[in-house]
C-alpha positions as CSV (number, residue, x, y, z in Angstrom):
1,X,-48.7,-45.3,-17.7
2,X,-51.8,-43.2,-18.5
3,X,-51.7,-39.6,-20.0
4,X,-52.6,-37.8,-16.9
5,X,-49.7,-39.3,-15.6
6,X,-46.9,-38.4,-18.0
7,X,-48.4,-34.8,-18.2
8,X,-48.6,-34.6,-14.5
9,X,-44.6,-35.3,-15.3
10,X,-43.8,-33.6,-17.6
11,X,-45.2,-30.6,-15.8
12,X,-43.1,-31.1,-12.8
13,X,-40.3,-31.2,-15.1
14,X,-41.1,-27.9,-16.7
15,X,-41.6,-26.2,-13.1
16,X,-38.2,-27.7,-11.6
17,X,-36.4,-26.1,-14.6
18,X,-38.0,-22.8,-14.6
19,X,-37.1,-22.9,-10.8
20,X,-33.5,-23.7,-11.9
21,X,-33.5,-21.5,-14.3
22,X,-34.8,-18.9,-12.1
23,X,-31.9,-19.2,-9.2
24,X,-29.2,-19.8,-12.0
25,X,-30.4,-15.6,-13.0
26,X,-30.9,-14.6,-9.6
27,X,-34.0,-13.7,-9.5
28,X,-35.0,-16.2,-6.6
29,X,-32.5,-17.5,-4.3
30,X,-33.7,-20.9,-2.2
31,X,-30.9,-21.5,0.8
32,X,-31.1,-25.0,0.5
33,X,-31.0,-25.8,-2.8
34,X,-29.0,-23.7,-4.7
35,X,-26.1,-26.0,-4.7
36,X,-28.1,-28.8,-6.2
37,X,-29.2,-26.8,-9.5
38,X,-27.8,-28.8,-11.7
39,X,-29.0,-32.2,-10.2
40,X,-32.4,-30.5,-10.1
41,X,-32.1,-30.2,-13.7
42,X,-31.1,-33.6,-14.5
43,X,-34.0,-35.0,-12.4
44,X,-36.2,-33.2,-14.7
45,X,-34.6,-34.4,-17.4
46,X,-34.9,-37.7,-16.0
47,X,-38.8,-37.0,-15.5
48,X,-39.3,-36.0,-19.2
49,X,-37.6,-39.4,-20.2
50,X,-39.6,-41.3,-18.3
51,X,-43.2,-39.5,-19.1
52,X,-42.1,-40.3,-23.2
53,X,-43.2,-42.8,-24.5
């Protein structure tokens, strides 16, 4: 996997959880996710493993 790849990752990783982390505070409210937060964050989690090396 080449760098460009993993940091293409592990920047979708960072932007679901700052969504997450977003709805969790209220601050933004998405209809048709907001009952999948926490599986949102543990795809990003799953992203981050995978982008490490």
């Amino acid at each position: 996997m080449s760098n460009k790849t993993r940091n293409i990752l592990k920047i979708t990783a960072i932007i679901l959880v700052v969504i997450t982390l977003l709805m969790q505070f209220h601050l933004i409210v998405i209809p048709a996710i907001v009952g999948y937060k926490y599986w949102i964050a543990v795809v990003a989690f799953g992203l981050l493993l995978i982008a490490s090396k």
